[in-house]
C-alpha positions as CSV (number, residue, x, y, z in Angstrom):
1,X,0.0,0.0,0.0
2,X,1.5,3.7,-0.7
3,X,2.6,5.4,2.3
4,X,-0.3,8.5,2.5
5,X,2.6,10.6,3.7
6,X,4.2,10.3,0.6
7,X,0.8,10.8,-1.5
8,X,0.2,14.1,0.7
9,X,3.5,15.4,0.0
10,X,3.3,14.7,-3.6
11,X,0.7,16.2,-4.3
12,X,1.4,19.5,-2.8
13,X,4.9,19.4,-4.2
14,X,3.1,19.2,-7.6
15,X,0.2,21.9,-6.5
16,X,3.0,24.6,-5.3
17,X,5.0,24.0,-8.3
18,X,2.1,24.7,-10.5
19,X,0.5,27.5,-8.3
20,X,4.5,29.3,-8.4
21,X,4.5,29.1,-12.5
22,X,1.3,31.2,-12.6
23,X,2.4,34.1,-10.0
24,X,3.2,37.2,-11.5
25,X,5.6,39.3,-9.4
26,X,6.1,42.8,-10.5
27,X,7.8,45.8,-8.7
28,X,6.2,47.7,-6.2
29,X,6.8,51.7,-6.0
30,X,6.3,54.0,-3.1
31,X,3.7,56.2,-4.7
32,X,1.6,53.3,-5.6
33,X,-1.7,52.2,-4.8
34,X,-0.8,48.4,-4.5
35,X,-1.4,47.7,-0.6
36,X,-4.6,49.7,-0.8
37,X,-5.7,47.9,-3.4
38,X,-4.5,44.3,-1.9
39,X,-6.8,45.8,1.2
40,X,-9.5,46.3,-1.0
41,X,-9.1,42.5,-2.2
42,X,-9.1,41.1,1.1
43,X,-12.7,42.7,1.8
44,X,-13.3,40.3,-1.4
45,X,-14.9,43.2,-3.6
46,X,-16.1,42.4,-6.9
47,X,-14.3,45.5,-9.4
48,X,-16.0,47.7,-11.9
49,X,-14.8,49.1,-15.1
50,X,-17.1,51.4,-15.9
51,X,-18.4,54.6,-14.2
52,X,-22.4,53.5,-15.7
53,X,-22.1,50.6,-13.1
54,X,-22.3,52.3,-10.0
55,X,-26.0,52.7,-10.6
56,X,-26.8,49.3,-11.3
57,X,-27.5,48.4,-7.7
58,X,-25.9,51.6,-5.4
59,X,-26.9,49.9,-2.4
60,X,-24.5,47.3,-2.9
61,X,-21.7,49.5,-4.2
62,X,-18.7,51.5,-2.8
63,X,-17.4,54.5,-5.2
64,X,-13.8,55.5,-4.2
65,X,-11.7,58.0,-6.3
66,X,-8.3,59.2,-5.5
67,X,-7.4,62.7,-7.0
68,X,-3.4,63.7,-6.9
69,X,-1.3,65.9,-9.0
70,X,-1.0,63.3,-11.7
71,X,-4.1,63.5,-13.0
72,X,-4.8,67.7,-12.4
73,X,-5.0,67.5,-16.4
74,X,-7.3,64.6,-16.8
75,X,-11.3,65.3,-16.7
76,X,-12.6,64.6,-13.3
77,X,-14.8,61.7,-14.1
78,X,-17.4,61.4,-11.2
79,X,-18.0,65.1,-13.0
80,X,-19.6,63.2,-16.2
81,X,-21.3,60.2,-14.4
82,X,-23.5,58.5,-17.3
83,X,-26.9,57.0,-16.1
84,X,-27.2,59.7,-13.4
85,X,-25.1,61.8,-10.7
86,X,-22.6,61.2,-8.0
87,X,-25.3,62.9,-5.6
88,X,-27.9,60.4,-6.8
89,X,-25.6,57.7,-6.5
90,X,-25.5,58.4,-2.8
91,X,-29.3,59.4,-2.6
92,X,-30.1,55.9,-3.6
93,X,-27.9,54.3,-0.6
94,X,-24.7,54.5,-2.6
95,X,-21.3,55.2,-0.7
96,X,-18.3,57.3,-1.7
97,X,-14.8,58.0,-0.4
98,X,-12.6,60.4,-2.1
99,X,-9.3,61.3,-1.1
100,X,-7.3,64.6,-2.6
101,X,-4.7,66.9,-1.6
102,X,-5.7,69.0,-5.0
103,X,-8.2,72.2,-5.3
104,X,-11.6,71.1,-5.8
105,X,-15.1,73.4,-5.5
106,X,-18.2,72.5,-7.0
107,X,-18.6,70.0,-9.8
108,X,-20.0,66.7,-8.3
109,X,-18.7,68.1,-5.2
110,X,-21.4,71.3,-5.0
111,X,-24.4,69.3,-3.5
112,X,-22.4,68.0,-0.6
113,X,-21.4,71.5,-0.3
114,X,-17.5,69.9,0.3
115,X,-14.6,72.0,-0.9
116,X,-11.1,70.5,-0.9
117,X,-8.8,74.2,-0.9
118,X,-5.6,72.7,-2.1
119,X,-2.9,74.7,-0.2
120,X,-0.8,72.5,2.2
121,X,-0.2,71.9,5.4
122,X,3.3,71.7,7.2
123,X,4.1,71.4,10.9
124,X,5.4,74.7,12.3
125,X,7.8,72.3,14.5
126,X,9.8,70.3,12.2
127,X,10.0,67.1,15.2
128,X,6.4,67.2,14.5
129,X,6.2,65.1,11.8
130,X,5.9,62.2,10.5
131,X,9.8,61.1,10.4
132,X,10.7,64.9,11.3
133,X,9.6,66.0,8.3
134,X,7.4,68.7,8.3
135,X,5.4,68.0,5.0
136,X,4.3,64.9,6.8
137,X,1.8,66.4,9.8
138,X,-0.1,63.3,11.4
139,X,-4.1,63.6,11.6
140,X,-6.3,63.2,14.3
141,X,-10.2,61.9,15.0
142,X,-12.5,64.2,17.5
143,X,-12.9,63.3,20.3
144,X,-16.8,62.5,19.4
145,X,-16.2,61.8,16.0
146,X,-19.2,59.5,14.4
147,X,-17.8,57.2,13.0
148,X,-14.5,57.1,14.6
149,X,-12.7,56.4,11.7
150,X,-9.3,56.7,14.0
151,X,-10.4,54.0,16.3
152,X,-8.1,51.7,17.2
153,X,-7.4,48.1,16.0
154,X,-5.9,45.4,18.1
155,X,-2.3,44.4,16.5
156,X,-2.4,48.0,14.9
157,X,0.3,50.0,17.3
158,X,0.1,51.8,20.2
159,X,-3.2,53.5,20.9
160,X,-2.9,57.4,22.2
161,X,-4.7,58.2,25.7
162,X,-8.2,58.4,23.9
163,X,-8.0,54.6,22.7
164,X,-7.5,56.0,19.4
165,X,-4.4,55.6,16.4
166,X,-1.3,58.2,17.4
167,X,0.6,57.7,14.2
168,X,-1.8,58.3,11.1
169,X,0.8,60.1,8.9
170,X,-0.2,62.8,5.8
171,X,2.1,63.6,3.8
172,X,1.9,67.0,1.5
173,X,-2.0,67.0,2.8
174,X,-4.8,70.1,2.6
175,X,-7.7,70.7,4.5
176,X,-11.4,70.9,3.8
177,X,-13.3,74.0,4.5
178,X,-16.3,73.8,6.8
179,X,-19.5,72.5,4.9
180,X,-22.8,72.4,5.6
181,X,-24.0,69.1,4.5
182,X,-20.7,67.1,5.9
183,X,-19.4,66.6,9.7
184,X,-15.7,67.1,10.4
185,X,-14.4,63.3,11.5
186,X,-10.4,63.8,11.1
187,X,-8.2,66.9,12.0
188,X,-4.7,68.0,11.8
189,X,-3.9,70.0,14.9
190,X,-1.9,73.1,15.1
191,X,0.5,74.6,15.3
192,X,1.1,74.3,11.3
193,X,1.0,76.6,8.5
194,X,0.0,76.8,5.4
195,X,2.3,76.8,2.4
196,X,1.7,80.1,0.6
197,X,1.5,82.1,4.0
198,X,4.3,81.0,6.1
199,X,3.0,82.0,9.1
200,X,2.3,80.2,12.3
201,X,-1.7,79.3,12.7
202,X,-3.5,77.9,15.7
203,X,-6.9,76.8,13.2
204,X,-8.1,73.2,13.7
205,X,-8.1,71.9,9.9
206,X,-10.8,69.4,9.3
207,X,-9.0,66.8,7.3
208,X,-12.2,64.1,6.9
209,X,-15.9,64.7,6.6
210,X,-18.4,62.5,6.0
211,X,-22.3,62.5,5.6
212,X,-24.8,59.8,5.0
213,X,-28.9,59.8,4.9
214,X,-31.8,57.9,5.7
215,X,-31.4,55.4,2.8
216,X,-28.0,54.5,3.6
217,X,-26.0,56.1,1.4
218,X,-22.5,57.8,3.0
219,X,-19.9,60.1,1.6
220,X,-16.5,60.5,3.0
221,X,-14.0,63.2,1.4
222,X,-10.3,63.5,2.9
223,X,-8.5,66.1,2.5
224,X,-5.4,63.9,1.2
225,X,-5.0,60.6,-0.8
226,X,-0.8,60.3,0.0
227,X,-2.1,58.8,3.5
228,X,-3.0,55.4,1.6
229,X,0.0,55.4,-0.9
230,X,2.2,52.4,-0.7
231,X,5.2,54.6,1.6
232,X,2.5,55.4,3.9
233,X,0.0,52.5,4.4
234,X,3.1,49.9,4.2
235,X,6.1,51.2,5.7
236,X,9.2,48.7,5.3
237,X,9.4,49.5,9.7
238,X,5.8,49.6,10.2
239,X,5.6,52.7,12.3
240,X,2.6,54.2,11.1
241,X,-1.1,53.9,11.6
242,X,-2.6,54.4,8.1
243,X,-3.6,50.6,7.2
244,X,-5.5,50.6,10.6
245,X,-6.9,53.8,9.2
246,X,-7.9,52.6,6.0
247,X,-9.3,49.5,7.0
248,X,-11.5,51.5,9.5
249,X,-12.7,53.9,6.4
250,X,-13.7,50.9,4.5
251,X,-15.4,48.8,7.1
252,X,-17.7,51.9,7.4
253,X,-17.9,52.1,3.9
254,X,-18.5,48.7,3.3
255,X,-22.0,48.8,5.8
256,X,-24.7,49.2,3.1
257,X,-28.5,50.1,3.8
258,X,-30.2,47.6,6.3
259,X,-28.4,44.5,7.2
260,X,-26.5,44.3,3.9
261,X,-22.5,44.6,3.3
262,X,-21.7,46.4,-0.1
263,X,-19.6,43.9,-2.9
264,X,-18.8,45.7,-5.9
265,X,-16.4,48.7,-5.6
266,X,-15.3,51.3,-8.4
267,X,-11.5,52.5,-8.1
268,X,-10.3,55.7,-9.7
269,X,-6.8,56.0,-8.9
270,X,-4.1,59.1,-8.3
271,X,-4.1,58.8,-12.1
272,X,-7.3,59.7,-12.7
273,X,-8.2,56.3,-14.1
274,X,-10.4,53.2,-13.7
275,X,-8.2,50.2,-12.1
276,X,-9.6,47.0,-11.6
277,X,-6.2,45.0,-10.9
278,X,-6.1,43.9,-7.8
279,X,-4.5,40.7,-8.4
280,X,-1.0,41.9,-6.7
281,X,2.7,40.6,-5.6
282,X,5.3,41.8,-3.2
283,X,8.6,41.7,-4.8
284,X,11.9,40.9,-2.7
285,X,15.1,39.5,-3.3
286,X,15.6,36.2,-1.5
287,X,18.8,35.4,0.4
288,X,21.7,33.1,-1.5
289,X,21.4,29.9,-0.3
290,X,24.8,28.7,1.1
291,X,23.5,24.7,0.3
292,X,21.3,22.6,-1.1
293,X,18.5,22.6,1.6
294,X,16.8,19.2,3.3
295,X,13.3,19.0,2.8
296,X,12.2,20.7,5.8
297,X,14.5,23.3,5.2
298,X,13.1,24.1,1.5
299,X,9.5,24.2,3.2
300,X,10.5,26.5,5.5
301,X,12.2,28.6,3.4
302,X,9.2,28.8,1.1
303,X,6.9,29.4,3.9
304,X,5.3,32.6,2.3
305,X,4.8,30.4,-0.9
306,X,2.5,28.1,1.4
307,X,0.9,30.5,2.9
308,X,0.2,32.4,0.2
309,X,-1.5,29.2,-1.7
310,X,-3.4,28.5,2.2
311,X,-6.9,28.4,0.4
312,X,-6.3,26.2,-2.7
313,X,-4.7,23.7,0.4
314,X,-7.5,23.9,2.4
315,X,-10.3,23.7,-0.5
316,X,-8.6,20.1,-1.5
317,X,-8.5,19.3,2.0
318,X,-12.3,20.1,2.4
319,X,-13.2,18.3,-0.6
320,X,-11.7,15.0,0.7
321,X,-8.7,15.0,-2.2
322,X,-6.4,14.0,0.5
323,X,-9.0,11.5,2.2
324,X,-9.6,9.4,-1.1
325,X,-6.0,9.3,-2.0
326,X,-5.1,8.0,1.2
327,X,-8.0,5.6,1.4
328,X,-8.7,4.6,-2.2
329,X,-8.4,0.7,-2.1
330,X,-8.7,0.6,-6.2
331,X,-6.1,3.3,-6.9
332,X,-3.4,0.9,-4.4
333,X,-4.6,-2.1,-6.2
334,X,-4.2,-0.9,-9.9
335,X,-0.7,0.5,-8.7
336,X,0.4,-2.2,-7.0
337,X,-0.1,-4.5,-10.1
338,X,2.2,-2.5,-11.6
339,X,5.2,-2.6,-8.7
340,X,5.4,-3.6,-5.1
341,X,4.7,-0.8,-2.7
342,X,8.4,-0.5,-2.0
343,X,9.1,0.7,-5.1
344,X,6.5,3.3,-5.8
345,X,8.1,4.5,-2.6
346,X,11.6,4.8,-4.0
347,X,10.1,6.3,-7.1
348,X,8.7,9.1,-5.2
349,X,11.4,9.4,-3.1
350,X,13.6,9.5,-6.0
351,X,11.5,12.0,-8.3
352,X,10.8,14.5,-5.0
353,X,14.4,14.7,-4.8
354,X,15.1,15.3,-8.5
355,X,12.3,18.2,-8.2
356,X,13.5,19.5,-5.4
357,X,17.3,19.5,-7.0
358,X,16.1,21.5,-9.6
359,X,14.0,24.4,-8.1
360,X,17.4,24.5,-5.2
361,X,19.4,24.9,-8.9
362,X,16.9,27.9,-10.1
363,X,17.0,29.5,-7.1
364,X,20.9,29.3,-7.1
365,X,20.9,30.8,-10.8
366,X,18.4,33.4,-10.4
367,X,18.5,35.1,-6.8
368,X,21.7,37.1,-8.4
369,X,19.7,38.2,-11.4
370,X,16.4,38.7,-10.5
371,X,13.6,38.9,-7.7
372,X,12.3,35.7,-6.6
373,X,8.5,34.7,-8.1
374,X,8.0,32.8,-5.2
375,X,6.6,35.9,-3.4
376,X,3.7,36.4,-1.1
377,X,0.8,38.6,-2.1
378,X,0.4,41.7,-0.7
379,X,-3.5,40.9,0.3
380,X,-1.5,37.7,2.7
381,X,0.8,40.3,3.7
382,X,-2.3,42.6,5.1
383,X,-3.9,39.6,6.7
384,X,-1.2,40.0,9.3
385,X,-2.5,43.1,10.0
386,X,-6.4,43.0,9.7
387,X,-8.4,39.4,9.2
388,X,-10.5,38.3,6.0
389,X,-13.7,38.6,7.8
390,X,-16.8,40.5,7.7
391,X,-17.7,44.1,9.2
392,X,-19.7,42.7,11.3
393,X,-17.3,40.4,13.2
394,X,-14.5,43.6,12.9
395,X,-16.6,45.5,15.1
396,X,-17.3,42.7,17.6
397,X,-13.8,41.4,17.8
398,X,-13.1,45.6,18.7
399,X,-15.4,45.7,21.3
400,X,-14.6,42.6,23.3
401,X,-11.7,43.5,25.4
402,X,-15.0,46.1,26.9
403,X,-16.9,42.6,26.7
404,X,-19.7,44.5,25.1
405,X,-20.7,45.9,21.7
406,X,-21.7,49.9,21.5
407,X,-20.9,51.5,18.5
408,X,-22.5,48.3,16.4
409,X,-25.5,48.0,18.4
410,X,-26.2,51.5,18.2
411,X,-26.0,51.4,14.1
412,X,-27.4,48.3,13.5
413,X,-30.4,49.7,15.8
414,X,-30.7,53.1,13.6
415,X,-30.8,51.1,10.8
416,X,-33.8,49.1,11.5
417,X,-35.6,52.7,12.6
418,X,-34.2,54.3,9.2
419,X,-35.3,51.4,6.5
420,X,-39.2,52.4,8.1
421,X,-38.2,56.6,7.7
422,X,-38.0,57.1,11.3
423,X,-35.6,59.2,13.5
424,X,-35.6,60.9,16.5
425,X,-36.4,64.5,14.6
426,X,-39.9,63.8,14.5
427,X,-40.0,62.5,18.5
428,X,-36.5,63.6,20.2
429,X,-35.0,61.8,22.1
430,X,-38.4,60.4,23.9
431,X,-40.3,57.3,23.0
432,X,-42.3,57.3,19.5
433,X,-45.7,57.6,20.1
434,X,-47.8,54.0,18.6
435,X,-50.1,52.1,18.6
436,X,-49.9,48.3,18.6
437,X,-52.8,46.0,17.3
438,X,-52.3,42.9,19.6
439,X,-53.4,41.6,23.1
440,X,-52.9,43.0,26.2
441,X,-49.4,40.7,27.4
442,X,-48.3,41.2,23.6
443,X,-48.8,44.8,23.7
444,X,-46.6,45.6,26.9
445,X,-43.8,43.0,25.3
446,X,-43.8,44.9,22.5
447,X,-43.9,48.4,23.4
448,X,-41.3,47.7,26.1
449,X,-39.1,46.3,23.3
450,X,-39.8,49.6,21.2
451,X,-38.7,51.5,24.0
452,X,-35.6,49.6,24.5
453,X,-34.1,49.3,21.1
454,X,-34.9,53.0,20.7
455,X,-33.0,54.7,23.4
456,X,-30.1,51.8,22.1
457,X,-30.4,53.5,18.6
458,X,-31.4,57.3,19.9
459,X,-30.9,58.3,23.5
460,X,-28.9,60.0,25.1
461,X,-27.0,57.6,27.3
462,X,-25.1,54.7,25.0
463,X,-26.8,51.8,26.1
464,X,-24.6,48.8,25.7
465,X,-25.2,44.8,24.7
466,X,-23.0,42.4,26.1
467,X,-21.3,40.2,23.8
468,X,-23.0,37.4,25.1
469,X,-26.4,38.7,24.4
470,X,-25.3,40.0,20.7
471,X,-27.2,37.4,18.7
472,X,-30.2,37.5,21.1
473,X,-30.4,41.4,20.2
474,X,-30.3,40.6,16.5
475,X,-33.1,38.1,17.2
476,X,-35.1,40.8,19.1
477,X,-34.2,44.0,16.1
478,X,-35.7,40.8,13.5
479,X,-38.9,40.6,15.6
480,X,-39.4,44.2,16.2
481,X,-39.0,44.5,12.5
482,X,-41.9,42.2,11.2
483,X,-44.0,43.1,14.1
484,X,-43.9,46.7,12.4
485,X,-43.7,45.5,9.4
486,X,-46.7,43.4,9.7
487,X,-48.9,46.7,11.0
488,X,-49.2,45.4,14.5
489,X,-47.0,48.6,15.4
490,X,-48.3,52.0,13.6
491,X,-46.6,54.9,14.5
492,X,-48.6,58.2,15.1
């Protein structure tokens, strides 16, 4: 009978060698918009190419449109949106994040009355900055900031004495001027000044605003797009906060109307074009190996290779590949017809060694010539940083070193109120006045439930769920749901 040890690590041998022909490694610049992208990926969004698509289904849809000095003499496109507007985009429950450092009034920008002015910031103290450089002043959230897009993220640094990110780092930003339709979310804190003046200010420069309506769709324009540049989100030492940052953006983002998460994004890069390639490599050079490594040492040394290839492993491993290999009775009779066992043993043995040879011999050749195409993409490379796993689960993972979920509870609550038109304009902060169309024992569960779930979504005092009674309060926003939407609660 074959050995399954030696049918496992076959197989695999094969699988990586065929995976490693298919990788394409290309080189990786500092102004690039790789790692953002490879974030992007690991959210598992489906790309657009056109601008038209956005309106297909804008509840489902994220919008996001970098704008740097590359492209200040290409057309702005969300400017010409066929099908409809950027502001109807967003009126339908679409969601749009737009990032510049260059001089933007009006256009698709006028009905959100947001105004990106263009002149840069620098730190008036040069030790400020990012580095010590004073082009590079780090940003800020308020201190009641909704959402907190500078919240902070276990594994993602040290958190300042507000629990939130210390070390989100500009570079070259601008600031937005106050607007009437958006709420200021991010800062850059004095003293700085700005570029044409030269002169010391003490202003508080709103550096993210963001707006959203009734029928879930959100907006969120920052005042510079360098902060999610490849330098900046992926540092070689890892001292800044900015994929925490952008990771927190898009999980806010990514929370479409009602209980749905959006899927399908639109990416304008700094160039002012569409990009839809996301499929992306990290480049390095690997050491010189001294000698031909043992087995366990060529594994090891092409750890990132496995890891990278983690879900076509597991997938066969699901499936039962593995399982039927090792326990397939006919495929160990019709082989051993051919040989004893101990031979198809030796073969093995003898052909991983030959395969292994070779692949030690190309790495010899090429690490002097070339980068190495066994090289981990950079969507792995993030999942050291933030997990592939839903919105949802982000938020609940944050919130249980408090053991209880606020932030969530209180959205998912104002959700349920907003898909019927309700909010607290039309009531304050008191109970909604109803009536309820049931029996007398029915009628005090229910309107004790109303009251409950509203002051979660509306009053004053954050009332927080305890993880352990999470799903229950999903269970009890579900029932509160039907019972109105059944017409057993009418609202006066």
């Amino acid at each position: 009978m074959i050995r399954p040890a030696c049918v496992r690590l076959a197989a695999v041998l094969l699988l990586l060698a065929a995976c490693s022909a298919d990788a394409q490694t290309r080189k990786v610049s500092g102004q690039g918009t790789e790692g953002f992208r490879a974030l992007i990926a690991s959210y598992r969004f489906k790309p657009l190419r056109e601008t038209k698509e956005i309106h297909d289904d804008p509840g489902r849809t994220l919008l996001i449109a970098f704008r740097g000095v590359e492209s200040i003499f290409r057309p702005d496109l969300l400017d010409n949106v066929p099908g409809g507007s950027v502001a109807e985009f967003v009126a339908r429950g679409g969601a749009v994040m737009y990032a510049s450092d260059q001089w933007k009034n009006g256009g698709w920008l006028g009905p959100f009355d947001a105004n990106v002015n263009g002149n840069k910031l620098f730190t008036w103290h040069r030790t400020d900055g990012y580095h010590n450089l004073d082009f590079c002043p780090f940003a800020d959230g308020d201190s009641n900031a909704n959402p907190d897009l500078f919240r902070a993220r276990l594994g993602a640094g040290e958190p300042n004495e507000a629990g939130r990110l210390r070390y989100v780092a500009t570079n070259r930003p601008t600031y937005l001027s106050e607007s009437s339709q958006l709420t200021r979310v991010g800062r850059i804190l004095p003293p700085v000044y700005q570029e044409r003046l030269r002169r010391q200010d003490t202003r508080v420069y709103d550096f993210a605003q963001v707006g959203r309506n009734d029928r879930g769709g959100k907006i969120l324009v920052i005042a510079d797009h360098s902060v999610f540049i490849n330098d900046m989100l992926l540092p070689e030492d890892a001292d800044t906060d900015n994929l925490a940052f952008a990771a927190n953006c898009l999980d806010w983002l990514r929370q479409g109307p009602g209980l749905q998460e959006r899927d399908r994004v639109l990416f304008i890069d700094q160039s002012g074009l569409i990009e839809t390639d996301f499929n992306l490599a990290l480049t390095e050079l690997p050491p010189p190996p001294k000698n031909f490594p043992e087995l366990m040492d060529f594994l090891w040394a092409n750890r990132d290779l496995l890891w990278e290839h983690r879900d076509k492993l597991a997938d066969l491993e699901d499936s039962g590949f593995f399982r039927e290999l090792e326990q397939s009775n006919v495929f160990n009779e019709l082989a051993l017809t051919w040989m004893p066992h101990w031979q198809w043993i030796r073969a093995a043995l003898a052909l991983a060694t030959l395969l292994l040879l070779g692949l030690g011999l190309r790495r010899v050749m090429t690490a002097r010539f070339r980068r190495s195409g066994n090289a981990s993409r950079l969507a792995v490379a993030l999942d050291r940083h933030r997990p592939r796993v839903g919105l949802l689960e982000q938020r609940l993972r944050s919130a249980m070193s408090r053991g209880q979920a606020l932030e969530a509870a209180r959205e998912k609550a104002q959700q349920m109120f907003a898909g019927f038109g309700l909010s607290p304009a039309g009531h304050g902060q008191t109970d909604p006045e109803v009536e309820i169309d049931a029996g007398w024992w029915q009628r005090l569960t229910l309107r004790r439930e109303l009251r409950e779930i509203w002051q979660i979504a509306f009053g004053d005092q954050p009332q927080p769920v305890p993880m352990r009674q999470w799903k229950q309060f999903l269970l009890r926003l579900d029932k509160l749901r039907k019972a109105i939407s059944d017409g057993r609660i009418r609202f006066c």
